[in-house]
Structures are given as C-alpha cells and as structure tokens.
C-alpha positions as CSV (number, residue, x, y, z in Angstrom):
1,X,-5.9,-62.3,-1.5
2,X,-7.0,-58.8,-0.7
3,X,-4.0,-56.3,-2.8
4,X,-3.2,-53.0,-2.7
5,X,-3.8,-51.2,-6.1
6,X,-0.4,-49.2,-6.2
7,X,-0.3,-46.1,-8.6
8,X,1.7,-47.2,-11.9
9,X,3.8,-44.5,-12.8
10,X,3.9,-43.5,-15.5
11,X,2.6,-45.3,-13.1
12,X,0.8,-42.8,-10.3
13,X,-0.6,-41.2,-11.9
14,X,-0.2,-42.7,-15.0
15,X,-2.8,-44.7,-17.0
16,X,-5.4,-42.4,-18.1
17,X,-8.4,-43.4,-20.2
18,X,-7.9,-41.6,-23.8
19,X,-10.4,-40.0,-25.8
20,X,-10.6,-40.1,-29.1
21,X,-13.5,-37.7,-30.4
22,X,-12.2,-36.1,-33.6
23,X,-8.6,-36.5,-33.8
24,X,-7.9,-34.0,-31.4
25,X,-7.9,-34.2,-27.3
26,X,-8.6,-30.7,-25.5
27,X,-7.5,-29.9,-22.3
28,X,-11.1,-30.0,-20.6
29,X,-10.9,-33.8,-22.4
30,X,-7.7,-34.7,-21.2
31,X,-8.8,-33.3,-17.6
32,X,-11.7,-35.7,-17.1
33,X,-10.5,-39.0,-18.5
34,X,-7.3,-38.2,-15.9
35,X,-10.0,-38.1,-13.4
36,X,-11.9,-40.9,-14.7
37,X,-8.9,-43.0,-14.3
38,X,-8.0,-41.2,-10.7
39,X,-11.8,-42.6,-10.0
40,X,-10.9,-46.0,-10.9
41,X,-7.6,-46.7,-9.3
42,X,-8.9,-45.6,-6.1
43,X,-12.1,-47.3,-5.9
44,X,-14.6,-45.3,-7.0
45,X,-15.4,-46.4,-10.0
46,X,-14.8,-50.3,-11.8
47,X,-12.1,-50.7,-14.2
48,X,-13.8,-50.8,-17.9
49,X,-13.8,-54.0,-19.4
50,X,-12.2,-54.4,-22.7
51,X,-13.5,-58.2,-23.3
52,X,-17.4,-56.2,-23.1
53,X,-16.1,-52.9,-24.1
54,X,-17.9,-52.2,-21.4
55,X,-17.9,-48.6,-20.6
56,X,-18.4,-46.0,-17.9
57,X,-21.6,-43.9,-18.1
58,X,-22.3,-40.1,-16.9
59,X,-24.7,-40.8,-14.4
60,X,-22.2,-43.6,-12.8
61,X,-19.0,-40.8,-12.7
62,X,-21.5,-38.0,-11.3
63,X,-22.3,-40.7,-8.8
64,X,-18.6,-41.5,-8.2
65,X,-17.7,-38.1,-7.8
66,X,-20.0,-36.9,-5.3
67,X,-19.0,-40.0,-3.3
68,X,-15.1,-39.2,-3.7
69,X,-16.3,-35.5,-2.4
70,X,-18.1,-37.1,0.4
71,X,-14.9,-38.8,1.3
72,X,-12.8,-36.1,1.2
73,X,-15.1,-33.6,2.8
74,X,-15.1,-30.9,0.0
75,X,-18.5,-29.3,-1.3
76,X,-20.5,-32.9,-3.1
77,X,-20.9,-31.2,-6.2
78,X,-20.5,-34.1,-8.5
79,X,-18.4,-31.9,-10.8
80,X,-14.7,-32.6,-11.6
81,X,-14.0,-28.6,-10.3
82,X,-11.0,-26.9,-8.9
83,X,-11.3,-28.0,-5.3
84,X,-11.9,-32.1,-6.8
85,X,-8.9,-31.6,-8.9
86,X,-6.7,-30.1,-6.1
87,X,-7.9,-33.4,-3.8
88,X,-6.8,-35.9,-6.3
89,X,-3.4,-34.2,-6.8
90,X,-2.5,-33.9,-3.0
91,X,0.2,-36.8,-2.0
92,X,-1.5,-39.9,-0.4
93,X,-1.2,-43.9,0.2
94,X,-1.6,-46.1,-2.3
95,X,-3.9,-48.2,-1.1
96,X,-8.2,-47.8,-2.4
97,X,-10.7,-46.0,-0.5
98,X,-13.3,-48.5,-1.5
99,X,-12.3,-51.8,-1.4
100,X,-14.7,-54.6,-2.0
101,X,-18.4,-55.3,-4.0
102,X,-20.6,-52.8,-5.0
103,X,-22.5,-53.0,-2.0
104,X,-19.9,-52.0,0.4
105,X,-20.1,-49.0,-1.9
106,X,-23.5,-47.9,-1.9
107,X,-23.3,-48.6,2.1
108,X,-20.2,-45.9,2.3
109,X,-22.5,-43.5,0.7
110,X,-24.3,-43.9,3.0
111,X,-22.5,-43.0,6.1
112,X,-18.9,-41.6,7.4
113,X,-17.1,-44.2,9.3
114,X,-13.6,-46.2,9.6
115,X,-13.8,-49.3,7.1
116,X,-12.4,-52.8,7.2
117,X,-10.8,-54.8,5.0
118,X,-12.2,-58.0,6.1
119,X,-9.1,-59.8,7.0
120,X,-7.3,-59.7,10.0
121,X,-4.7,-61.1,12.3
122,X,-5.3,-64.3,13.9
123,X,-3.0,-63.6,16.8
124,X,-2.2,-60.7,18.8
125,X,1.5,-60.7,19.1
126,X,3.3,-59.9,15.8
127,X,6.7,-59.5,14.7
128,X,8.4,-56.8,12.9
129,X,11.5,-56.3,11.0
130,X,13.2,-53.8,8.5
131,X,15.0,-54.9,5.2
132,X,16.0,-51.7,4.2
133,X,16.2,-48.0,5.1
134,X,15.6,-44.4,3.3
135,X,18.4,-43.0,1.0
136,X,18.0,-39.7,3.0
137,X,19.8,-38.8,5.7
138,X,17.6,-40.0,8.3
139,X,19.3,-42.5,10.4
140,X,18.6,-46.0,10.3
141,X,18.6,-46.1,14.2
142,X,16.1,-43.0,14.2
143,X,13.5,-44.9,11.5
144,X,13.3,-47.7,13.9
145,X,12.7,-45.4,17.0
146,X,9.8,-43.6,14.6
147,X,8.7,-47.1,13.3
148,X,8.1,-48.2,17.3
149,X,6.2,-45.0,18.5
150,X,3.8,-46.1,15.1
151,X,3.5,-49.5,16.2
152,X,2.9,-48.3,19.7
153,X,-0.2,-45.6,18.5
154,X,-2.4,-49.3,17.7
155,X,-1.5,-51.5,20.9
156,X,-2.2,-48.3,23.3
157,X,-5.9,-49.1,21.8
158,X,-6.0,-52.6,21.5
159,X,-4.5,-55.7,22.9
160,X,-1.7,-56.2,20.6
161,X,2.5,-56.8,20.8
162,X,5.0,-55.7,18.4
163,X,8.3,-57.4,18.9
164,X,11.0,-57.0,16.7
165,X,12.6,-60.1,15.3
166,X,16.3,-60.8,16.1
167,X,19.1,-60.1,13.5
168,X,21.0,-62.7,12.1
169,X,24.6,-62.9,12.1
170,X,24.8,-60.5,9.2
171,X,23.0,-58.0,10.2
172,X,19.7,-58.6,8.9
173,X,16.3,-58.5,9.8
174,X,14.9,-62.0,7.9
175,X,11.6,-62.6,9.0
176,X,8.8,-61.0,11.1
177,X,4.9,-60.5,10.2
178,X,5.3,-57.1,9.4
179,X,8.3,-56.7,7.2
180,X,9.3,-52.6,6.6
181,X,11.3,-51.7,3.7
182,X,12.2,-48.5,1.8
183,X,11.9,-49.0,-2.0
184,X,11.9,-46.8,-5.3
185,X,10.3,-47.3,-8.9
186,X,9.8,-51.0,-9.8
187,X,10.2,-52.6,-6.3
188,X,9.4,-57.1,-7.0
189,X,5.8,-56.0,-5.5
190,X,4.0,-55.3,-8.8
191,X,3.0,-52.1,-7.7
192,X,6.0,-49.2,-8.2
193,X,6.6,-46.3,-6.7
194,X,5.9,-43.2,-8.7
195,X,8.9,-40.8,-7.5
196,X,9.0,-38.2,-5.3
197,X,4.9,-36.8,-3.8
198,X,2.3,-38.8,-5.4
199,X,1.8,-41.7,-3.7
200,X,4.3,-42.2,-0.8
201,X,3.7,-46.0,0.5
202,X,1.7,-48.5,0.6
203,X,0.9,-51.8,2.7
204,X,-0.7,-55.3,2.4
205,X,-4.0,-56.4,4.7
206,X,-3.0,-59.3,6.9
207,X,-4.0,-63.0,5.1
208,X,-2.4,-66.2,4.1
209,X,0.0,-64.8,1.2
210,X,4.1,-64.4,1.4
211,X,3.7,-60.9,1.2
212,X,0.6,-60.3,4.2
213,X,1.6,-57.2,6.3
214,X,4.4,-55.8,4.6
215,X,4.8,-52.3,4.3
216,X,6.8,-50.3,1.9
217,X,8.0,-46.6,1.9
218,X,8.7,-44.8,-1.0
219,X,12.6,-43.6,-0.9
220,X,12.3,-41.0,-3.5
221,X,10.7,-39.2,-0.6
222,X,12.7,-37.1,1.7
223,X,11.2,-38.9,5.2
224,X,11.8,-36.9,8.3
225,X,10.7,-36.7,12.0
226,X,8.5,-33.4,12.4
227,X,9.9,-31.5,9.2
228,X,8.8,-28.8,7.2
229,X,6.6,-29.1,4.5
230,X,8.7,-29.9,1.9
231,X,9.3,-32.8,3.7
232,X,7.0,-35.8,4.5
233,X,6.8,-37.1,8.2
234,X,7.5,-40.7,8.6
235,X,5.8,-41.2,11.6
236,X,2.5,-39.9,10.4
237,X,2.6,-42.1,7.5
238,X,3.7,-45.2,9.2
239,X,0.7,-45.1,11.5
240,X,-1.5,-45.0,8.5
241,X,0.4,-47.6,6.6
242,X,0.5,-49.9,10.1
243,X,-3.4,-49.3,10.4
244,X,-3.8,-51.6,6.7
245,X,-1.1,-53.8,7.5
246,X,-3.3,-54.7,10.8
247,X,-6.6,-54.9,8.4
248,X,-7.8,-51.2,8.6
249,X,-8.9,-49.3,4.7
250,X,-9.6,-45.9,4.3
251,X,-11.6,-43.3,6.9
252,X,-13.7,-40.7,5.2
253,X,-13.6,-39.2,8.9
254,X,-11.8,-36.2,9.9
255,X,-9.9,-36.9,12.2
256,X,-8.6,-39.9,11.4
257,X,-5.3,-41.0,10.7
258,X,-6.8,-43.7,8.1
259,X,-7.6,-40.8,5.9
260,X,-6.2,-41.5,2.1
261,X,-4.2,-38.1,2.0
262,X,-1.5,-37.2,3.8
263,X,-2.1,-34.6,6.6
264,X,1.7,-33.4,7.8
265,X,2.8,-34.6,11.3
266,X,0.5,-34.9,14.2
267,X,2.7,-32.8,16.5
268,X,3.4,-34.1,19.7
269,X,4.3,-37.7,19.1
270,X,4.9,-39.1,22.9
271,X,1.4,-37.7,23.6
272,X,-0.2,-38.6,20.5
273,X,-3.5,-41.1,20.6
274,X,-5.4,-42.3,17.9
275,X,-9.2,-40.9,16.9
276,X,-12.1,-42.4,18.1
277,X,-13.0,-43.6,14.5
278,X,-9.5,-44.9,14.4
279,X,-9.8,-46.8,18.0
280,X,-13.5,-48.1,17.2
281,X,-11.8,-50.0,13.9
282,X,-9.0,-51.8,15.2
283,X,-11.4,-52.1,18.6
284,X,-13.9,-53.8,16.1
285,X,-10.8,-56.4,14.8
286,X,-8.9,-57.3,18.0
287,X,-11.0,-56.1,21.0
288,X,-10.4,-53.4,23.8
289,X,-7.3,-52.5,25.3
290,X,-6.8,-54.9,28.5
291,X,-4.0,-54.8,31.2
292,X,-1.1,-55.8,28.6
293,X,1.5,-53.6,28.4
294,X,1.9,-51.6,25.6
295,X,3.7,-53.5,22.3
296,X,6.5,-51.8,20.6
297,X,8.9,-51.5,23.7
298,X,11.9,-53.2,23.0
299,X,12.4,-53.4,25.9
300,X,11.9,-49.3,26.3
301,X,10.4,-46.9,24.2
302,X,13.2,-44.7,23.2
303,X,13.1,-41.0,23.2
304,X,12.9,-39.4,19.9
305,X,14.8,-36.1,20.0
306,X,13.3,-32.8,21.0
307,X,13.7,-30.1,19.2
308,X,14.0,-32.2,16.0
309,X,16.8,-32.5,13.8
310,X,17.7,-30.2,11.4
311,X,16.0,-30.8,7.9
312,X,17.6,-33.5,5.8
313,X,19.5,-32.5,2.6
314,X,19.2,-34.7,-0.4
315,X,22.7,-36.9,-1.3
316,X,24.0,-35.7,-4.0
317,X,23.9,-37.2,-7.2
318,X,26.4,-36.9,-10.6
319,X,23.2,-36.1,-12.9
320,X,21.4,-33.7,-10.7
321,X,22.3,-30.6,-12.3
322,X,21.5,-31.9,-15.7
323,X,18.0,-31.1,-15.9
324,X,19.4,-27.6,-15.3
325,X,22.1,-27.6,-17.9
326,X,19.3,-28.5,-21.0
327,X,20.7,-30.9,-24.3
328,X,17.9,-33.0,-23.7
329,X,18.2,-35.8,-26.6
330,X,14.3,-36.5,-26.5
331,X,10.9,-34.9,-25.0
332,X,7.5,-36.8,-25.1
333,X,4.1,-36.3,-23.9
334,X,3.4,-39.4,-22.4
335,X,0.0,-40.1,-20.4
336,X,-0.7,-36.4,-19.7
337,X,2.9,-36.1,-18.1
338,X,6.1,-34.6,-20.1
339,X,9.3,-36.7,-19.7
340,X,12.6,-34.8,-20.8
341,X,15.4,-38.0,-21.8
342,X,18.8,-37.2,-21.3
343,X,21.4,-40.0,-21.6
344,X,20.2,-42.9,-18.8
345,X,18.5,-40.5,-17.2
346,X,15.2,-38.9,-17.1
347,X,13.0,-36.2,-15.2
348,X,8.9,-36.0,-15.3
349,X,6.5,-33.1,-14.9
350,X,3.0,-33.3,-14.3
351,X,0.0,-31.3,-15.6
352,X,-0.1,-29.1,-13.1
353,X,3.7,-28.1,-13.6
354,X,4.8,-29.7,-10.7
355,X,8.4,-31.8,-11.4
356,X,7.9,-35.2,-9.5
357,X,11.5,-35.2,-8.2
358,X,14.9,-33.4,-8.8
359,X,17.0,-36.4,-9.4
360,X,16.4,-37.8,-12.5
361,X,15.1,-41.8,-12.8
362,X,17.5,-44.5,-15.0
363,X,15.8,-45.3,-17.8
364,X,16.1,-48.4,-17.9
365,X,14.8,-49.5,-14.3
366,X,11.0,-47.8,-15.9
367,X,11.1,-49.0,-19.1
368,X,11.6,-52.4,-18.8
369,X,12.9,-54.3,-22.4
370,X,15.1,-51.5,-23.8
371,X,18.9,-52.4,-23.6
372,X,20.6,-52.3,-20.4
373,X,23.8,-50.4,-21.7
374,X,24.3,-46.8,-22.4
375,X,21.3,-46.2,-24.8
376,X,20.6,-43.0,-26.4
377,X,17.0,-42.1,-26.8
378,X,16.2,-40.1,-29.4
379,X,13.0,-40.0,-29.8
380,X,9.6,-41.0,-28.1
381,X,6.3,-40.7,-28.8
382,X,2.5,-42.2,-27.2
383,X,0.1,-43.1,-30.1
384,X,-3.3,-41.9,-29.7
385,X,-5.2,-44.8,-31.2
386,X,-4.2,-47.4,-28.9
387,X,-1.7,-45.3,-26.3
388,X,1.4,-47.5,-27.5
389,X,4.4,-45.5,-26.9
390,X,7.4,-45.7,-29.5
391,X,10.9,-45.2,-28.9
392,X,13.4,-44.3,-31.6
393,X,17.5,-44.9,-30.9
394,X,19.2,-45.3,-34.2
395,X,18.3,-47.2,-36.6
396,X,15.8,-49.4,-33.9
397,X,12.4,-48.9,-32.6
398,X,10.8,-50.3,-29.7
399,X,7.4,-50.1,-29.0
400,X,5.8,-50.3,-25.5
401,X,2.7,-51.6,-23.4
402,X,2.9,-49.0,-21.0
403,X,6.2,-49.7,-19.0
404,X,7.0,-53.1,-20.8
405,X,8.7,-53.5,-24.3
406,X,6.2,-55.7,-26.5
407,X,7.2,-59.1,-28.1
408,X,9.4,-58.6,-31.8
409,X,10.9,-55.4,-30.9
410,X,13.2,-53.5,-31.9
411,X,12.5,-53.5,-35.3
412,X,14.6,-51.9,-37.6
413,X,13.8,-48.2,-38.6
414,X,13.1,-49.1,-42.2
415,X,9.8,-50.3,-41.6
416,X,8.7,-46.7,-41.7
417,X,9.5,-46.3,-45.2
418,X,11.2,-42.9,-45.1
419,X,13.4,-41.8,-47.9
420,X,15.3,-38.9,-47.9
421,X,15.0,-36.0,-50.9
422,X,18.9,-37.8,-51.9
423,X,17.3,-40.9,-52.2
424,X,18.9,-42.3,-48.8
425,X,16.9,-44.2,-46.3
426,X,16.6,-42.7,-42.8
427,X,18.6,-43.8,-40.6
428,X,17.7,-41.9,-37.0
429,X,14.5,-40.0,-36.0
430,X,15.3,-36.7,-34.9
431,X,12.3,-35.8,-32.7
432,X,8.4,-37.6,-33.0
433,X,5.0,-36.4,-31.6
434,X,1.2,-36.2,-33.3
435,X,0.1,-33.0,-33.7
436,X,-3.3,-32.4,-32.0
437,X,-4.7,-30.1,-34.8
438,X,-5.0,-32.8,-37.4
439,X,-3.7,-36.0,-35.5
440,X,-1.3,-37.1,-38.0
441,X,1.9,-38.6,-36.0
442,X,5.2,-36.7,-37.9
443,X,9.0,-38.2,-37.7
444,X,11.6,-35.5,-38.2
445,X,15.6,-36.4,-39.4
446,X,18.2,-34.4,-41.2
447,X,16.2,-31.1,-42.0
448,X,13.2,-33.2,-43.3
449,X,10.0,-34.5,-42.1
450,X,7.4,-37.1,-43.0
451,X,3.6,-37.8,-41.7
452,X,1.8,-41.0,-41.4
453,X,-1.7,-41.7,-40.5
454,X,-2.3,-44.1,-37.9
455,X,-5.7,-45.3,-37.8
456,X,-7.5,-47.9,-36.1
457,X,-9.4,-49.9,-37.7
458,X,-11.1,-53.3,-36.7
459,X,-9.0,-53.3,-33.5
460,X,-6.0,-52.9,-35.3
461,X,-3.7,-49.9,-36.0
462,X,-2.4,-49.3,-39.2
463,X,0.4,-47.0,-40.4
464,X,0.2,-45.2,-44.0
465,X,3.2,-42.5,-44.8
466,X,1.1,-39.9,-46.5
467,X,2.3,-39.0,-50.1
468,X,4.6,-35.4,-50.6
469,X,6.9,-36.4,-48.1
470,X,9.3,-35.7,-47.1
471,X,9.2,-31.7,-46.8
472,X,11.7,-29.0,-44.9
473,X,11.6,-28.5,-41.4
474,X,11.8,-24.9,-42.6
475,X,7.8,-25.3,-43.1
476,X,7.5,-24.8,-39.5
477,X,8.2,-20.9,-38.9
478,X,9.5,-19.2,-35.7
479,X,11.2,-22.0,-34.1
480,X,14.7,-24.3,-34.6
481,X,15.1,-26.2,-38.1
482,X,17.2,-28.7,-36.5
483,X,14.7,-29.1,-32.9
484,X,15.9,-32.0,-30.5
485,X,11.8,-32.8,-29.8
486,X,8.8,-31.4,-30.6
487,X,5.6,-32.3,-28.4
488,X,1.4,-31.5,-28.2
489,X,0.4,-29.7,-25.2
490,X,-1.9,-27.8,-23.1
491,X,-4.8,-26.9,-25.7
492,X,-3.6,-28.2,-29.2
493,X,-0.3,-26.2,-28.9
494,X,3.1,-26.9,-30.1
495,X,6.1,-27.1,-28.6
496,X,9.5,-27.0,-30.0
497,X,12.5,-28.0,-27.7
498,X,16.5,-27.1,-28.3
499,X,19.2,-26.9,-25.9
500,X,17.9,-25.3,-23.0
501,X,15.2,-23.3,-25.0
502,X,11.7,-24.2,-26.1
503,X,9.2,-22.5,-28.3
504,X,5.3,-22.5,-28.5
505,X,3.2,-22.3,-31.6
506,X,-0.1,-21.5,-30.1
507,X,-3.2,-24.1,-31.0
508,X,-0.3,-25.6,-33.7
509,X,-0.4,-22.7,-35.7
510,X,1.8,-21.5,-38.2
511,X,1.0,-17.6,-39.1
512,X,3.1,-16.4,-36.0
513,X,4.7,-13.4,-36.5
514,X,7.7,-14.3,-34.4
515,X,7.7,-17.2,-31.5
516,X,10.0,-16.2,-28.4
517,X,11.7,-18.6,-27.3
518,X,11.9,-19.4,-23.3
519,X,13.9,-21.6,-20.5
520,X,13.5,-25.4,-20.5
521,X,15.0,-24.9,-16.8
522,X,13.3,-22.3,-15.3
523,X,9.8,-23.3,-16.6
524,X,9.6,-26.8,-16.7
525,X,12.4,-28.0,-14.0
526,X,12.1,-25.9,-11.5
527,X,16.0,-24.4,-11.7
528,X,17.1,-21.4,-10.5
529,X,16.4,-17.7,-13.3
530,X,20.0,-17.6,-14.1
531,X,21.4,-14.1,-13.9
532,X,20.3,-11.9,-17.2
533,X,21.3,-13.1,-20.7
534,X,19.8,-12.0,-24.0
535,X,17.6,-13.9,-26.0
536,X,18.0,-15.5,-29.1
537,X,16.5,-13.6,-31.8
538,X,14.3,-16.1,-34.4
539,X,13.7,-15.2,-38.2
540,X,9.9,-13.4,-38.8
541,X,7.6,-15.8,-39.6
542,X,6.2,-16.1,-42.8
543,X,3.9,-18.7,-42.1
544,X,0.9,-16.9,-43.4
545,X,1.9,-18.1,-46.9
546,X,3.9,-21.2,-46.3
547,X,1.5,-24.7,-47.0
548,X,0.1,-26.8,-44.0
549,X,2.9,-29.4,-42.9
C-alpha cells in the first residue's frame, strides 16, 4: 500500500544525515545534510541504504535540487541557496512530491503537470465522518461546514458524492471512507505530527488498507476559516488533503491547490473552483462532471459566516508561561533543533530561530521508553558517531534511537566511570554536550567535569574517559560554574545556559575577555523584552592562560 511519508519530528524536520569530516560539523555542513535529508523525505532523492552503505553522490543532489526548484518554481540553480532554503522551511503537507520509481521521476523533469498516485476509488459515492475536532476554538459545527465546502471543490468537477455517515447513539462518527480527525505528536498512524507550522496534515491515497482515505489535521495548529497569517486556513488545506485522499500527489503547477506548500486561503470560498491542472487530475481518475448534483450537501450546503469570525485565541495552558520564566533543568542540540526540558514539559526551536509552538510538548508522549511519572531530565545529549541521543536523570541513563528508548536501558550512571576529586562516585550529570572544537563529549556534576572519547570503530562506538579528569568547571572562563546545560551551536560556538540567562563562547574559545550574558526568553522563546533590569556582571576572563578543558 501506497503511504504517506510523514515528517518525524524530531520528527519534521528531524532526521538529518550527519557528517562526520574531522570531528567537527560547520554550519555550511550541517546546512546541506539538513537539505539532503529535506531531499529525501520528500521524494527527491532515495533514502541511503545502510545494508550497501550505499551513498548519495554530488551529481545525483545537483540533480535533485534543480528538480525540487523546478517544482517549486524558484530560479533551477541546483544550489542549496537562500531562496531553496526559504522553500523547504515554508509549512506544507506531509505527503512526497515524487511518489513512485525512478522513472516517474525523470518523466516529472520533464514537464509541469498534476500527478497521480495510481490508486483510486472504485466507486463514486463515498462516505465521510469526523472522530475528532481541533483544540482551538473553532467550533466543531463550523469544521464540518468548512469540511463540506472542501469536499464540495472535487464533485463540482467530477461525478462524485460525499455523504456523511450517521452517528451512533453516542455521538460518534464510526465509519465512512474518508475518516477526518485532528491529532497532535505521536497519533497510532506511524507518522506524527511535528507541532505547531511544519507539516500541518497529511492523508492516505484510496486502496485496500484499514487506514485508505483518512485524513488527519495537525491540532497544534491554530485552524481558522479566512484568518490572518498567523493562522492556517482549514479549508484551503482540506481541499489539498481531500485531493490525496481521492488519489491526487503533488502539482508543480501554479495554480494548483495540489501544490506541497501551503498558500493561505483562497478567498472567496462559495465561489471558489478548482484549477484546470487540478480538474484535469481528478477528471483523468473518475471522469467529467455529469448531471449529478453536487456531493457534500447534507442535505444543503450551509453558509459559512461572512465577515469571518474573529481570530481564535489559544486555550490556555498551566505551563505556557514557563518557557518565559527560565529554570530550564536541561538544554540539548538535538538533530539541528535546540530542545529546552523543563519538568514534563518541553519547547523546540529550529535553526532558523523560529520556536515550533508556544505550549510546550509532554515529554513523555515524544520520547517514548522513559518513565511515565514525573521524571526530571537533567541532562541530554545527541552523539555524533552514531546520532544516539543520551538522557541523564539521576543516577540512570537512557539512550535513544531517535524517539524510541533502546533495549537494556536505563543503565545505571556508574558505567561512566566518574569519580569525584573526594573519591565519591557521581551520582547526577549536571549538564552534557560534545564540543565541536575537538569532539570530545564532556559530563559536568558538582563543580567538576570529565571528557570521554567516543569513537567508532568497526561499526561500533566505544566510550574511553580520558585521563586528568575530573577538572573545575572554573576552567571554563566568563560564564556560570554551576551551568544547568551547556550545548554546540551555530559555527563551533558554546553555549552556557542558567536560569533565564545564556552565554556564548565564540568558536568554543576560552581567551574571552568577558562573555555577556543574554535572555533565554527573549532570544530563543519568543517572550516579551521585559521592562529594563541590569545585567549580571561576570568575573574577567583569564582564559588566555588557563589549560584546554
């Protein structure tokens, strides 16, 4: 069966190809293997195949790019510039562009036009239900009026019937070809939902399976009728998703409402008609329009109001303010994207700066295999070598496959071999991250911190505490002894987090003269500048004549 390739979050975004040249991974690095990866999940490239180590080559992503560009209708440069970048970070469906062999590829190099999935409907009138509705303030009786006018866009081309399916004596919609639901995270599909922008649904093409035709929204988004543009339009999108639950992929035509990327609201909905591309491809599945009526009416369109409502607010949430409020007790580069713990909560940023959504996620409903109770993270780190990611709370580890805890763990933290100067074993990591400038991974606790080399070696990592350690925190000038994380970012520099503070050592060094320290809220989590307050003064570095860490 034909399936969706959702974005897994860390998902969306988040599996990215890692380079491993000399220890270190620039930003220009770290720019293209995000786009290498974009490449693959939607299409344009194969996945590369661990079992041949098969990997991709530099005429094949030139190739890949300039057809992505094509799609998209920027400048076919075959570059990974500004305008390529800005494409593959605008919000979009889930769902390929290129779906199918490598000659349905070269043939949409070949030419612009609406694409088919290959599978189809084998009957004209089909059922629809909803299971669940958007968190926002939408009402439920005002997504199934949108939901209608969507369904209505396709049988105004084509002779098709959309009939909802009756309620049973609950309440609830049980059945129906097209099933609708409104879904956050990790959602039974195998293919979760990546917060708020990013991808924003996603729907199955029409075949044999349990799960044929269903269609699922993304509820961290705020879904309005006709809203502003920090909003996203739930009619637009539906049409969309309703075009691949009826067997439609992606358009590389503009216009066409089977583009990938999400274009804001059509404007007038009740005279709103699909584009010619749009009306040739479901034309090409189910044939031209005869003298049916128009599917969808149940029994009568309704009338969606005019002017529009006012624009949703979000419902409020204990947490929200949090992010605001700073304490985090962990902060990790993780696939490109920072992730700030705090309690059973926590918020992502991207690379671009943007924070995927205000509310924070659980923890536990992403990483699946840490304990369900009120666990404190205190530490989390991905490993270069083999992009493991390692979770410290207490005296346990876990370590992670991506989003799912691996077999044996936790482990206890005296695996790790760390001692303290008074002899004591450790027992709690502080903060964790591997410093881009020599690639060492270093575990802070108490005041102290120790460095390990782990290197891969015959397809296995291995983990070696270097000898001299531990040493003082106090080796690392300018910023907090006693940090809550540290992290690697932008191009090889350091960053210290405490409270609602953070501090950079620029490209990880250490002969700063003295390191400002700036707001965790205001630059990260898009808070409000709170009124004036003065700065924190830090101690003159001496740095210049302090040893390497």
């Amino acid at each position: 069966m034909e399936r969706i390739f959702a974005v897994m979050g860390m998902e969306l975004a988040l599996m990215w190809i890692v380079l491993i040249l000399t220890g270190s991974t620039s930003a220009e690095e770290q720019q293209y293997s995000r786009a290498v990866d974009w490449l693959s999940r939607y299409g344009y490239l194969p996945p590369p195949d661990p079992r041949t180590s098969k990997l991709q080559t530099k005429e094949g992503i030139e190739k890949a790019i300039r057809v992505m560009q094509r799609f998209g209708g920027i400048p076919e440069t075959g570059r990974i510039d500004q305008e390529t970048l800005d494409l593959m970070s605008k919000p979009r469906c889930s769902l390929p562009d290129i779906v199918g062999s490598e000659d349905m590829l070269k043939r949409r190099r070949r030419r612009k036009r609406y694409a088919l999935s290959g599978l189809k409907w084998h009957k004209k009138d089909l059922t629809w239900s909803v299971h669940s509705y958007p968190y926002s303030s939408i009402s439920s009786s005002m997504v199934d009026n949108i939901l209608k006018h969507a369904f209505k866009a396709w049988s105004d081309e084509a002779p098709l019937t959309f009939r909802r399916v009756a309620t049973d004596s609950g309440g609830v919609n049980t059945g129906g070809d097209i099933r609708v639901s409104f879904a956050r995270l990790l959602h039974d599909d195998g293919y979760p939902f990546d917060g708020q922008g990013g991808t924003l649904a996603h729907a199955f093409f029409p075949s044999g399976g349990d799960i044929a035709g269903d269609t699922h929204f993304d509820d961290h988004e705020i879904w309005t009728f006709r809203g502003d543009s920090s909003t996203t339009d739930l009619f637009t999108v539906a049409v969309h998703e309703f075009g691949h639950a009826l067997g439609l992929s992606h358009s590389s035509t503009d216009p066409s409402i089977m583009r990938p990327y999400y274009q804001g609201p059509v404007g007038d909905v009740y005279n709103f008609r699909l584009s010619l591309d749009d009306r040739q491809a479901i034309q090409q599945l189910y044939g031209v329009k005869d003298g049916r009526p128009s599917g969808g009416v149940d029994p009568d369109l309704p009338r969606l109001p005019s002017p529009p409502p006012p624009r949703p607010t979000q419902m409020p949430n204990p947490p929200f303010n949090g992010r605001c409020q700073g304490g985090f007790d962990a902060v990790a580069n993780i696939r490109g994207e920072v992730f700030f713990f705090q309690g059973v909560n926590f918020w992502r940023t991207k690379r671009d700066g943007s924070l995927i959504s205000l509310n924070p996620a659980l923890v536990r409903n992403f990483w699946i295999g840490l304990p369900s109770g009120s666990i404190k993270i205190d530490a989390v780190y991905e490993r270069k070598s083999d992009s493991t990611i390692i979770f410290f709370s207490g005296s346990q580890y876990w370590m992670f496959k991506d989003t799912v805890a691996m077999s044996g763990y936790p482990r206890p933290l005296s695996d790790w071999g760390m001692i303290s100067k008074s002899g004591a074993p450790v027992d709690r990591v502080d903060a964790a991250f591997i410093w881009d400038h020599n690639g060492k991974t270093y575990l802070f606790s108490g005041g102290e911190f120790w460095r390990f080399d782990e290197s891969r070696k015959d397809q296995q990592v291995t983990r070696r505490l270097d000898p001299g350690y531990p040493r003082d925190n106090s080796l690392w000038k300018g910023v907090p002894s006693d940090m809550d994380d540290v992290i690697s970012w932008g191009e090889g520099d350091t960053y210290f987090f405490k409270d609602n503070l953070y501090w950079v050592l620029k490209r990880g060094g250490l002969d700063l003269e003295e390191v400002t320290p700036k707001s965790i809220a205001v630059d990260w989590l898009r808070c409000p500048v709170p009124e004036s307050t003065p700065a924190p003064k830090n101690p003159k570095s001496l740095a210049a004549t302090a040893p390497a860490p």
